[in-house]
FIMIKE-357037 format. One line per 4 residues: number of its first residue (from 1); for each residue x, z, y of N, C-alpha, C. Coordinates in nm, 2 decimals. Last residue first. Example, Ala and Ser with C-alpha at 12.3 -4.5 7.8 and 13.67 -1.06 7.14 Angstrom:
<sites>
2) 1.28:0.71:-0.22:1.37:0.71:-0.11:1.29:0.79:0.00  1.32:0.78:-0.57:1.23:0.78:-0.45:1.32:0.78:-0.33
</sites>
This chain:
<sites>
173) -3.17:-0.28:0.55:-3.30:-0.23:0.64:-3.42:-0.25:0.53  -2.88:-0.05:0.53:-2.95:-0.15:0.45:-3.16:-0.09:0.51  -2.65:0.08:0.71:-2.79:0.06:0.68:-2.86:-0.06:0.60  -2.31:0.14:0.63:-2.39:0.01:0.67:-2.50:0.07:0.66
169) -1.96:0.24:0.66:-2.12:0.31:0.68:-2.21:0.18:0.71  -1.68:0.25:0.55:-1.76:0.22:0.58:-1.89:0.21:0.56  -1.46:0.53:0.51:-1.59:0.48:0.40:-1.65:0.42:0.53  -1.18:0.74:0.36:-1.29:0.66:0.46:-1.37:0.56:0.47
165) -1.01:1.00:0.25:-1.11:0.88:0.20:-1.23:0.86:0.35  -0.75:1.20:0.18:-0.84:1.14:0.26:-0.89:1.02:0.22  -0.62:1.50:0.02:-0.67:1.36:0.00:-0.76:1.34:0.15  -0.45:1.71:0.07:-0.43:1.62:-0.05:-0.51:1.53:-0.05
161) -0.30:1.82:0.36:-0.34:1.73:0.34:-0.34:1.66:0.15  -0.21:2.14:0.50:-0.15:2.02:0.41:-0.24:1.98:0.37  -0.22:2.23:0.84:-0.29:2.22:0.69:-0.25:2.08:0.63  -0.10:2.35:1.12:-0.12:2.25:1.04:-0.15:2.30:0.91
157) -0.31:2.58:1.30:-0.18:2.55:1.25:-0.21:2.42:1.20  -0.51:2.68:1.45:-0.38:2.68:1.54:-0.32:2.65:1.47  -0.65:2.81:1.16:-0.66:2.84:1.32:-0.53:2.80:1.36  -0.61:2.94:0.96:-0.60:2.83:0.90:-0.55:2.79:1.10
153) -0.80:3.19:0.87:-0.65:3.21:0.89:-0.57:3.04:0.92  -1.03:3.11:0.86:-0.97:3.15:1.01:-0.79:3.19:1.00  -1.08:2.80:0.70:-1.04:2.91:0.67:-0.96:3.00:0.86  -1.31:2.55:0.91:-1.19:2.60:0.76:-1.17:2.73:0.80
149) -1.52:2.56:1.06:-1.48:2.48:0.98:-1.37:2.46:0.85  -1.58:2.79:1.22:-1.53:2.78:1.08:-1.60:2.71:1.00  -1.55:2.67:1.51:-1.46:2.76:1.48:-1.49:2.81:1.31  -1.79:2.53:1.57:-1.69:2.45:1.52:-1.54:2.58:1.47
145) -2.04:2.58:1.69:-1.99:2.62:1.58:-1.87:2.62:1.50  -2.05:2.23:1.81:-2.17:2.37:1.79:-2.04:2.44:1.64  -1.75:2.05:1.97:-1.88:2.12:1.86:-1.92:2.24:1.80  -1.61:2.13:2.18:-1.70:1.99:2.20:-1.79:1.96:2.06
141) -1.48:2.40:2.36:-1.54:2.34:2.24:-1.67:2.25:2.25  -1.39:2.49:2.63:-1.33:2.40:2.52:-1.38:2.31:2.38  -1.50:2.69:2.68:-1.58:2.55:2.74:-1.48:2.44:2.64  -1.46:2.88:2.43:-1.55:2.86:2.57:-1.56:2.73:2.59
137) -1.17:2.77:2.24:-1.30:2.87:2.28:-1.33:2.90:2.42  -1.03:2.65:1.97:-1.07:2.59:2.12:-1.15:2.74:2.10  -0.78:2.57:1.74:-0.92:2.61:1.76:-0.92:2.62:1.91  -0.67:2.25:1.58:-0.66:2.32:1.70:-0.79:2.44:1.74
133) -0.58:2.19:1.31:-0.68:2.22:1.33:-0.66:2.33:1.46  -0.45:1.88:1.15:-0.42:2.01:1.24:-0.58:2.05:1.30  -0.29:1.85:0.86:-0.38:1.79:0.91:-0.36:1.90:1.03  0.00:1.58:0.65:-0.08:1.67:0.72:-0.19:1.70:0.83
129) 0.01:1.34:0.57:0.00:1.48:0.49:-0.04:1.60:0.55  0.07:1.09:0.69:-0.08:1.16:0.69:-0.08:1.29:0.65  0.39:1.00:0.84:0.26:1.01:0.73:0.17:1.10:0.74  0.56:0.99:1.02:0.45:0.85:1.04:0.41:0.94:0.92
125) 0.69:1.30:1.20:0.68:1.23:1.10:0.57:1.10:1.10  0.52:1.51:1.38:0.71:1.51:1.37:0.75:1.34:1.31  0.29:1.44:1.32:0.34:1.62:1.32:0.46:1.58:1.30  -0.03:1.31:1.41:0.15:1.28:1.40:0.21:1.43:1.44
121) -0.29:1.36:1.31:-0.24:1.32:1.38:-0.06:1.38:1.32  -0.68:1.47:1.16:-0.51:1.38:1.14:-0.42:1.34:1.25  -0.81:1.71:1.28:-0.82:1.59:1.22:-0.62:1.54:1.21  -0.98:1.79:1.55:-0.96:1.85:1.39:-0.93:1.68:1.38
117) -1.13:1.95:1.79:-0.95:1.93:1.82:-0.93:1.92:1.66  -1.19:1.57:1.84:-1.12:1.72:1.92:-1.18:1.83:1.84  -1.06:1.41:1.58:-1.19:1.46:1.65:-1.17:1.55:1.73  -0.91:1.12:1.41:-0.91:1.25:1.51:-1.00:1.27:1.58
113) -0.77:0.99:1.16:-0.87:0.98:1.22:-0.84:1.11:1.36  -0.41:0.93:1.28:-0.54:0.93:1.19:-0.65:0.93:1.24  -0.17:0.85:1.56:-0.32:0.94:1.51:-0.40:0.88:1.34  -0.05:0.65:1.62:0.04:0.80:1.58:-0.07:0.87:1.51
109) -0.21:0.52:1.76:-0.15:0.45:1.72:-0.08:0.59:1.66  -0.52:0.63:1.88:-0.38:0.64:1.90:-0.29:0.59:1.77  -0.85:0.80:1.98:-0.75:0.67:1.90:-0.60:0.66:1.99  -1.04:1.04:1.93:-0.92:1.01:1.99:-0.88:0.85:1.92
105) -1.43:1.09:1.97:-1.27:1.04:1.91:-1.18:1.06:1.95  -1.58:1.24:2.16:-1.59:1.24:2.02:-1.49:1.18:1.93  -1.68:1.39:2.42:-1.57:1.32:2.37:-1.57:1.31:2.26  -1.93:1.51:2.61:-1.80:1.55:2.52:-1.77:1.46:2.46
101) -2.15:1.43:2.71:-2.05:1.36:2.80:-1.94:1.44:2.76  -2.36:1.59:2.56:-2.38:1.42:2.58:-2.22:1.36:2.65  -2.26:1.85:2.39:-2.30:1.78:2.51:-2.26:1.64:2.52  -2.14:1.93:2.12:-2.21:1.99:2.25:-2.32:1.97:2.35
97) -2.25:1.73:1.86:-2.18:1.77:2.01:-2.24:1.87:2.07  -2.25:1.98:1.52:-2.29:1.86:1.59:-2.26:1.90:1.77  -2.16:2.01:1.23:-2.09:2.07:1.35:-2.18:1.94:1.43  -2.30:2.15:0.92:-2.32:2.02:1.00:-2.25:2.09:1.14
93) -2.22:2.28:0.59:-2.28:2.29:0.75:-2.22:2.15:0.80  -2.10:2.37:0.37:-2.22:2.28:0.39:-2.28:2.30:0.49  -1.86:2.44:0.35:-1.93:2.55:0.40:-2.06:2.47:0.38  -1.72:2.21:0.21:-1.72:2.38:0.18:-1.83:2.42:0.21
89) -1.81:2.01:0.39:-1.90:2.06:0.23:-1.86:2.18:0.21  -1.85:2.07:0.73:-1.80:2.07:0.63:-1.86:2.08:0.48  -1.84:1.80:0.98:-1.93:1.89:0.89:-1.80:1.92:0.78  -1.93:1.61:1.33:-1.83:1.65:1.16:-1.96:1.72:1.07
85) -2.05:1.35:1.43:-2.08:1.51:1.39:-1.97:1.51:1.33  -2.17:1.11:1.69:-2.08:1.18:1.61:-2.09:1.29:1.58  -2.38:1.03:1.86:-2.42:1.04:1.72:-2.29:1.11:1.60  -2.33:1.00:2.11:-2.40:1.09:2.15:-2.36:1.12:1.94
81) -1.99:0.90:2.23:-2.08:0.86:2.19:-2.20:1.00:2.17  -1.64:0.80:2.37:-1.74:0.92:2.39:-1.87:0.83:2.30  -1.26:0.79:2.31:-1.43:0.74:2.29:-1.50:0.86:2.28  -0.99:0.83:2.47:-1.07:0.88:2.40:-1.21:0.79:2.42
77) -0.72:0.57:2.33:-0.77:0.68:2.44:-0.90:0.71:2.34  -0.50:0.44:2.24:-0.42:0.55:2.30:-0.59:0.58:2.43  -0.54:0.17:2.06:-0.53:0.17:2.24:-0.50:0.30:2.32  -0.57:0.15:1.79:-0.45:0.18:1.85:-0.44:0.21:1.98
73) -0.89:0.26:1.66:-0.82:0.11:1.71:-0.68:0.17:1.75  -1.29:0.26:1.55:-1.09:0.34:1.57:-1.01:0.23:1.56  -1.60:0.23:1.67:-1.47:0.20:1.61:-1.33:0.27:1.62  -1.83:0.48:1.64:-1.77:0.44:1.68:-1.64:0.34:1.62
69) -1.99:0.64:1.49:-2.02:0.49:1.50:-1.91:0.41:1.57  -1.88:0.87:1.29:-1.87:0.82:1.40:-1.93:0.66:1.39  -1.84:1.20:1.10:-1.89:1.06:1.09:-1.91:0.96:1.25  -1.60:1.39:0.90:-1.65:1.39:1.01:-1.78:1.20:1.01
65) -1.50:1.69:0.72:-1.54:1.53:0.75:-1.59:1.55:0.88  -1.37:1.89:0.45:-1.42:1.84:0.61:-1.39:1.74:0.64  -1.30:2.10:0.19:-1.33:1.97:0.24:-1.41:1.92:0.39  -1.05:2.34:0.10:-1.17:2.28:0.18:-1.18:2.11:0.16
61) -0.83:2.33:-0.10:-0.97:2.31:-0.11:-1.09:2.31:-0.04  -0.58:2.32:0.00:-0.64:2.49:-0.04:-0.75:2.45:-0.07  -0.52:2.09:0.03:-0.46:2.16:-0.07:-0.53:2.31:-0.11  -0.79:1.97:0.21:-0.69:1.99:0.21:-0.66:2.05:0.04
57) -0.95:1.64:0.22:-0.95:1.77:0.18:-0.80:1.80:0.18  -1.18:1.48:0.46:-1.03:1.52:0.44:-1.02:1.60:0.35  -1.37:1.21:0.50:-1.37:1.29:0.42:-1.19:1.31:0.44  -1.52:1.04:0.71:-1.41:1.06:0.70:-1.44:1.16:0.64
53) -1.69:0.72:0.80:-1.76:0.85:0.76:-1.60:0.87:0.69  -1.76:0.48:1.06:-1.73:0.52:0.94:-1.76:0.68:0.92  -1.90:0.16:1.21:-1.94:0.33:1.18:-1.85:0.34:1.05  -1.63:-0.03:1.26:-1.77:-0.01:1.27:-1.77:0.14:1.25
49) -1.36:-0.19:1.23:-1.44:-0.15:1.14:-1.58:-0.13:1.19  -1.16:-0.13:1.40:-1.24:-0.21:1.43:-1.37:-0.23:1.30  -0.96:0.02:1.14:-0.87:-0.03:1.28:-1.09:-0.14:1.28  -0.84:0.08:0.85:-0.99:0.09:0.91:-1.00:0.10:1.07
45) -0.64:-0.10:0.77:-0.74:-0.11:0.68:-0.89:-0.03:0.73  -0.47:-0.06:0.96:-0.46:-0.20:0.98:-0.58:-0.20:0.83  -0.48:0.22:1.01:-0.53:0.12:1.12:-0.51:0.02:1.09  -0.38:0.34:0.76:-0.47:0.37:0.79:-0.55:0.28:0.92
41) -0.10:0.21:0.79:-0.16:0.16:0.70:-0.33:0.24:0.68  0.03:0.34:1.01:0.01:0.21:1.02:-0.10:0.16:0.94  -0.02:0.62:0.86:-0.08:0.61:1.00:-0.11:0.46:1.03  0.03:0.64:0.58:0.10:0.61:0.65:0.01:0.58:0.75
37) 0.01:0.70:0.30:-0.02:0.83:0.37:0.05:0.77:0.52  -0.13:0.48:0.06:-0.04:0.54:0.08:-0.07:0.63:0.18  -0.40:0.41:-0.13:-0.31:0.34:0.02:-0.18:0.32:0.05  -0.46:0.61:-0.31:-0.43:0.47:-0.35:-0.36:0.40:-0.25
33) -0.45:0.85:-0.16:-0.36:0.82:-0.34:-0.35:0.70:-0.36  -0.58:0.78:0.07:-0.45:0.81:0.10:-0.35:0.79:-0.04  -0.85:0.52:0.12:-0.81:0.62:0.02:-0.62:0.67:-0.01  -1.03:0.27:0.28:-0.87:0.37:0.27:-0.88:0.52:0.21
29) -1.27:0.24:0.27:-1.20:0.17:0.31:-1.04:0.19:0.32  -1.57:0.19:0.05:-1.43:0.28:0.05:-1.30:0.11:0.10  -1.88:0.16:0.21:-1.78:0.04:0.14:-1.58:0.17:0.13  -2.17:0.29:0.15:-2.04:0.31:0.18:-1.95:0.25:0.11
25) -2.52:0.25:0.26:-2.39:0.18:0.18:-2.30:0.27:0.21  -2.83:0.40:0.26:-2.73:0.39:0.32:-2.62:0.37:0.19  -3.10:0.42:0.22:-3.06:0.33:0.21:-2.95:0.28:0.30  -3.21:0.65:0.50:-3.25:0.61:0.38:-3.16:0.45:0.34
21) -3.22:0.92:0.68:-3.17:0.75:0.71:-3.16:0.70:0.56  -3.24:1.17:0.88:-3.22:1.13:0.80:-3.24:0.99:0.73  -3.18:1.38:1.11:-3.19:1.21:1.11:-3.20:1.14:1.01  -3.23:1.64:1.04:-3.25:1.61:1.11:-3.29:1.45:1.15
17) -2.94:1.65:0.87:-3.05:1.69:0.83:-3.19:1.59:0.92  -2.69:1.40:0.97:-2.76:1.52:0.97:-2.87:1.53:0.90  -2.67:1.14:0.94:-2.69:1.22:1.06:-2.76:1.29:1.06  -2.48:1.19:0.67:-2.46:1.08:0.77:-2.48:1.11:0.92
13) -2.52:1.40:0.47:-2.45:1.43:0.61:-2.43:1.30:0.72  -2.71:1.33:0.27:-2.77:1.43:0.39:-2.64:1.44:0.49  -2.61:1.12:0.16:-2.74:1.09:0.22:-2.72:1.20:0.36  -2.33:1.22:0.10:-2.34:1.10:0.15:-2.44:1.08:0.24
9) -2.44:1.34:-0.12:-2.38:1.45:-0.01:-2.37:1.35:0.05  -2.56:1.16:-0.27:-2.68:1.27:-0.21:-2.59:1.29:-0.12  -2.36:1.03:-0.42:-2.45:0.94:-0.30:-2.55:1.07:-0.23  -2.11:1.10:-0.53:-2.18:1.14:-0.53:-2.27:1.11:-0.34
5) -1.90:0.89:-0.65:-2.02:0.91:-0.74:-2.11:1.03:-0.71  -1.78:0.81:-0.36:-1.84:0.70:-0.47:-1.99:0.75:-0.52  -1.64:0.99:-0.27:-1.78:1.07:-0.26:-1.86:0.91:-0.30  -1.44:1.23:-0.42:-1.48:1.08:-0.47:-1.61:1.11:-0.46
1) -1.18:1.43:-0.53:-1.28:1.40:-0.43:-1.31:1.25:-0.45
</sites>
């Protein structure tokens, strides 16, 4: 994975179809093969940053991301914003909020990135290897669709983790 050399899938999932935004950077800010897989070392390289854009792939070959304007920090709470999406390339779909007053990050010092309910967090252990994919249904769910995002058999478990790459997001005006 290496979304360096490919700027299209970059273009169309920033915001969406829909928003589309021309003359967009991505500075690679933590890459887990190069980094290492350690929670500390994921917030002290993308900790206050700005907009980023999170690519996870697991071992079975999905790929799922997500993108946020928001910053990620240690402070142990949730950030709400209107512009966060995930998405998956597997599937090439876009998961966008529910609703204006759903919740779009988690930050936590134990945590990776995190999105309700997908994403990196602390499974016993400080490293990243793995990922969790809580599935939610009815009012639970804070994205359109969001139940396949990965494989259904995948639901309610952890998913091993082979690469994460996060990528500061700038507009060039």
């Amino acid at each position: 994975m290496n979304l360096e050399r490919d700027k299209n899938i970059l273009e169309i999932f920033i915001y969406g179809l829909n928003n589309w935004k021309k003359n967009i950077r991505a500075q690679l800010l933590y890459k887990m093969s190069r980094d290492g897989n350690k929670f500390a070392t994921f917030h002290k390289l993308c900790d206050n940053k700005g907009e980023t854009l999170i690519l996870i792939q697991s071992s079975e070959g999905f790929v799922i991301g997500g993108f946020t304007p928001l910053e990620w920090d240690t402070k142990s709470s949730w950030k709400n914003d209107n512009d966060t999406f995930l998405f998956s390339l597997t599937n090439k779909k876009i998961y966008k909020k529910t609703g204006e007053n759903r919740v779009s990050i988690y930050c936590y010092e134990g945590f990776g990135p995190w999105f309700p309910y997908i994403g990196l967090r602390k499974n016993g252990n400080e490293e990243m290897n793995n990922g969790k994919f809580l599935y939610r249904i009815g009012d639970d769910i804070y994205f359109e669709n969001i139940n396949d995002i990965i494989p259904n058999d995948k639901k309610d478990r952890n998913f091993k983790v082979e690469e994460v790459e996060i990528y500061k997001i700038s507009f060039n005006k």
